[in-house]
C-alpha positions, 0 to 999 in steps of 0.5 A, spaced: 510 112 838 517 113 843 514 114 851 517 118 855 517 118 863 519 125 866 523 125 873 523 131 875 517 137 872 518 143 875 520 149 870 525 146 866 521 139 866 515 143 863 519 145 857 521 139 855 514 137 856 512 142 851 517 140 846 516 132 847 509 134 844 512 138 839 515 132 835 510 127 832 512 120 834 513 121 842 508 123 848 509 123 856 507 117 858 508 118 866 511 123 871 514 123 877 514 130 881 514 131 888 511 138 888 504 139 888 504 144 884 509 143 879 505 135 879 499 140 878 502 144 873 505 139 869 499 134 870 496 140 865 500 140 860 500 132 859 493 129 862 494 123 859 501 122 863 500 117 869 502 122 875 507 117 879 509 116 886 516 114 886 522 112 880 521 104 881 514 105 880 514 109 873 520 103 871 514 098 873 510 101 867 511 097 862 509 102 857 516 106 858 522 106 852 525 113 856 526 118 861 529 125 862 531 127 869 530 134 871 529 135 877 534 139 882 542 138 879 544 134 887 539 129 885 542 126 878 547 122 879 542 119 885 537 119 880 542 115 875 544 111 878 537 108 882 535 107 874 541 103 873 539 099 879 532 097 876 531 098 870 537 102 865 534 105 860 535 110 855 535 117 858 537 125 857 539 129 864 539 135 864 546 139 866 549 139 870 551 132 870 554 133 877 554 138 883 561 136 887 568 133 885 566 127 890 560 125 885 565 124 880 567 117 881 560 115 880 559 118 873 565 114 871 562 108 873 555 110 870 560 111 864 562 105 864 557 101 866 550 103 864 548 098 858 542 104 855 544 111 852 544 116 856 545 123 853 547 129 857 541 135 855 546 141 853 541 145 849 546 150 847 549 146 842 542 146 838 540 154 838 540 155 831 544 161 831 550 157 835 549 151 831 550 155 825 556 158 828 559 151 831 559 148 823 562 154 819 567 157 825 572 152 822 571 156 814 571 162 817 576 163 822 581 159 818 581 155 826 579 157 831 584 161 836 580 166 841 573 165 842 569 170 847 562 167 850 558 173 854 552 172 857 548 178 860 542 176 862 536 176 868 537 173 875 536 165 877 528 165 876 524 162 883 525 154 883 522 150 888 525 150 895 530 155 892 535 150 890 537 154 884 540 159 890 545 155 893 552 151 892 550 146 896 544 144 892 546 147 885 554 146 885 554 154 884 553 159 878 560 157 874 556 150 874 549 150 874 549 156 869 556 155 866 557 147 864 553 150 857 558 154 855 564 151 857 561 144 853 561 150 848 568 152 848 570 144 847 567 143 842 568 149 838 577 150 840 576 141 838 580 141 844 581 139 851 582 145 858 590 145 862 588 151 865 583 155 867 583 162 871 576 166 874 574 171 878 567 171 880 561 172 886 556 176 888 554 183 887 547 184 886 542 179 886 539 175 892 542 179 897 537 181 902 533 174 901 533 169 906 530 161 906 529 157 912 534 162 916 539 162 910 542 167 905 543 165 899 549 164 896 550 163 889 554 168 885 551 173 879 557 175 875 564 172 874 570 172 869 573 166 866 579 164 861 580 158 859 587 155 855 587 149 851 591 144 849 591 146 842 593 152 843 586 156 843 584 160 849 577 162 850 572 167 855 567 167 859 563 173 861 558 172 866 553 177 868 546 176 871 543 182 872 543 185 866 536 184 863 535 189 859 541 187 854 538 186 846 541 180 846 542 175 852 549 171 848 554 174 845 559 169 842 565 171 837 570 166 835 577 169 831 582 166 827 588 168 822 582 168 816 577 172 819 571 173 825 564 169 827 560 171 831 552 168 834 548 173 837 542 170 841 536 174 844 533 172 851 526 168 852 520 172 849 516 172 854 521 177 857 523 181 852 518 188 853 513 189 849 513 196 849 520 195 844 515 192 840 518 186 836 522 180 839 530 181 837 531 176 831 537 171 832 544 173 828 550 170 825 555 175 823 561 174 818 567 178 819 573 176 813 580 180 814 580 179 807 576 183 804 574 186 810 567 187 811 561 185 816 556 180 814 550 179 817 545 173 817 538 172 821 536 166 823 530 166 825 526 161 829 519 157 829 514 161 833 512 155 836 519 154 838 520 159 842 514 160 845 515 152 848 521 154 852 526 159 854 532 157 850 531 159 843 528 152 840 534 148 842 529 143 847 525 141 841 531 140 836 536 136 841 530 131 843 529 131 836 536 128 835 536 124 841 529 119 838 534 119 833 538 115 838 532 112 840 530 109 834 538 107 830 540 105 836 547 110 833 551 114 839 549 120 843 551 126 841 552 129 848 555 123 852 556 123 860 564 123 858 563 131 855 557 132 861 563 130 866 568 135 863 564 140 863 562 140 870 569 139 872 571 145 867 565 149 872 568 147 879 575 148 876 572 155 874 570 156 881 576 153 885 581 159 881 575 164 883 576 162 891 583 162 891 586 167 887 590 162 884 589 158 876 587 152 877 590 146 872 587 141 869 
């Protein structure tokens, strides 16, 4: 049995929750969570976790094999390294890895120094149908040259003390938001950013709401271009009050040989029940030769997609990750991919202040 601590159980923190209970073989053994009602809430769902006061006083509980960090991204790196000063044991944290460039020399040393595995929680990676697209885009495309991410879906949900509204505290929407698919397009072209290029900001959402005296200031609707070392470019499209779209991801990946594509629906607890059923996952196949569109579902468990907002992504990266746990091998999504991600986002936000594209 693999026990958790969670540090950090609001919303994203009650997700992977679920799925830990999900697995077989591993349990929340402890929760730390400063919000009463997000302590409460999580409490519920794991009763028989220890509801703790503080970071050192759940490493004192001898019972721990690993953590997942959660909480709001401006804490993580702190959070990491208050670990790595007790007791560095292996962890997920969820992105983004950072919020600023000032916290990039400290990753580097997190990078260097710390003797445990840390895994940087990018579950866009383990969404069927983009998982399915990241292992046959090389066969399909005959190498991958342009690849288009949309993302059209519903605004940032309520977090707690509205963190998720500002840069500050979020490191803004091309980073917050965006870090998933800009690990995606490395992953995908297997290559590395020399330049980006964005335009973005706020048009619609979160205009009119004021916390504490203060107007939000995170963005809702950007565009990205991303030229690689290789070669291949890639685009973002973002756009954070469409909510009525049929599917919330669109990638599509096109090379000499032909097209694929991942269609990914929104959570299901959105989708409207007067549509009736939930759209269901797809992969299409578009050859140049002989030309003509494929399509394949790809369904997801149930019981996945009704323990969390990403398309049973959660459940099967913790999967992985006990795989770690119990091998010892390599994380899949280390704190250096973590990193170029967040770098890739501030770059993003960078271009989009200045006009000006931004190298790498």
């Amino acid at each position: 049995m693999v026990n958790y601590g969670i540090i950090g159980a609001g919303m994203m923190g009650q997700e992977h929750i679920r799925n830990i209970q999900l697995l077989g073989g591993a349990r929340v053994d402890a929760i730390f969570e400063p919000d009463a009602e997000m302590r409460g809430r999580a409490g519920a769902l794991a009763p028989d976790a220890a509801l703790v006061g503080s970071i050192p006083e759940m490493l004192r509980r001898n019972t721990l094999d690993c953590l997942l960090i959660a909480s709001p991204n401006n804490l993580h790196v702190s959070q990491m390294e208050e670990v790595a000063a007790i007791r560095p044991l292996p962890m997920i944290v969820e992105k983004p890895l950072y919020t600023s460039e000032a916290e990039a020399a400290r990753v580097e040393v997190l990078a260097r120094d710390y003797p445990a595995p840390i895994w940087v929680a990018m579950e866009y990676r383990y969404m069927p149908p983009i998982a399915m697209m990241l292992e046959r885009a090389e066969a399909e495309t005959g190498g991958l040259k342009m690849l288009t991410i949309r993302e059209h879906r519903f605004p940032f949900l309520d977090k707690v003390q509205a963190w998720n509204r500002f840069n500050a505290t979020s490191g803004g929407t091309l980073v917050e938001k965006c870090c998933h698919f800009f690990d995606l397009m490395r992953l995908a072209t297997g290559a590395e950013p020399v330049r980006v290029m964005a335009s973005g900001g706020q048009s619609v959402n979160h205009r009119e709401e004021s916390y504490d005296g203060r107007a939000p200031d995170i963005w809702d609707n950007a565009y990205t271009i991303v030229d690689f070392d290789n070669g291949a470019r890639a685009m973002l499209e973002l756009c954070m009050f469409a909510e009525g779209s049929k599917y919330q991801e669109h990638l599509s990946a096109v090379g000499p040989r032909g097209k694929i594509e991942a269609l990914v629906p929104g959570p299901t607890r959105f989708w409207p029940e007067h549509l009736g059923p939930a759209p269901v996952p797809q992969v299409v196949l578009s050859p140049r030769n002989p030309s003509g569109e494929q399509v394949l579902d790809v369904p997801v468990d149930p019981a996945l997609l009704d323990a969390g907002d990403h398309n049973g992504s959660t459940f099967y990266q913790h999967r992985r990750f006990l795989e770690v746990i119990r091998s010892g091998g390599p994380v899949e999504v280390s704190l250096s991919d973590g990193a170029k991600a967040v770098r890739m986002g501030l770059a993003a936000q960078r271009s989009a202040e200045t006009g000006a594209a931004v190298a790498l």
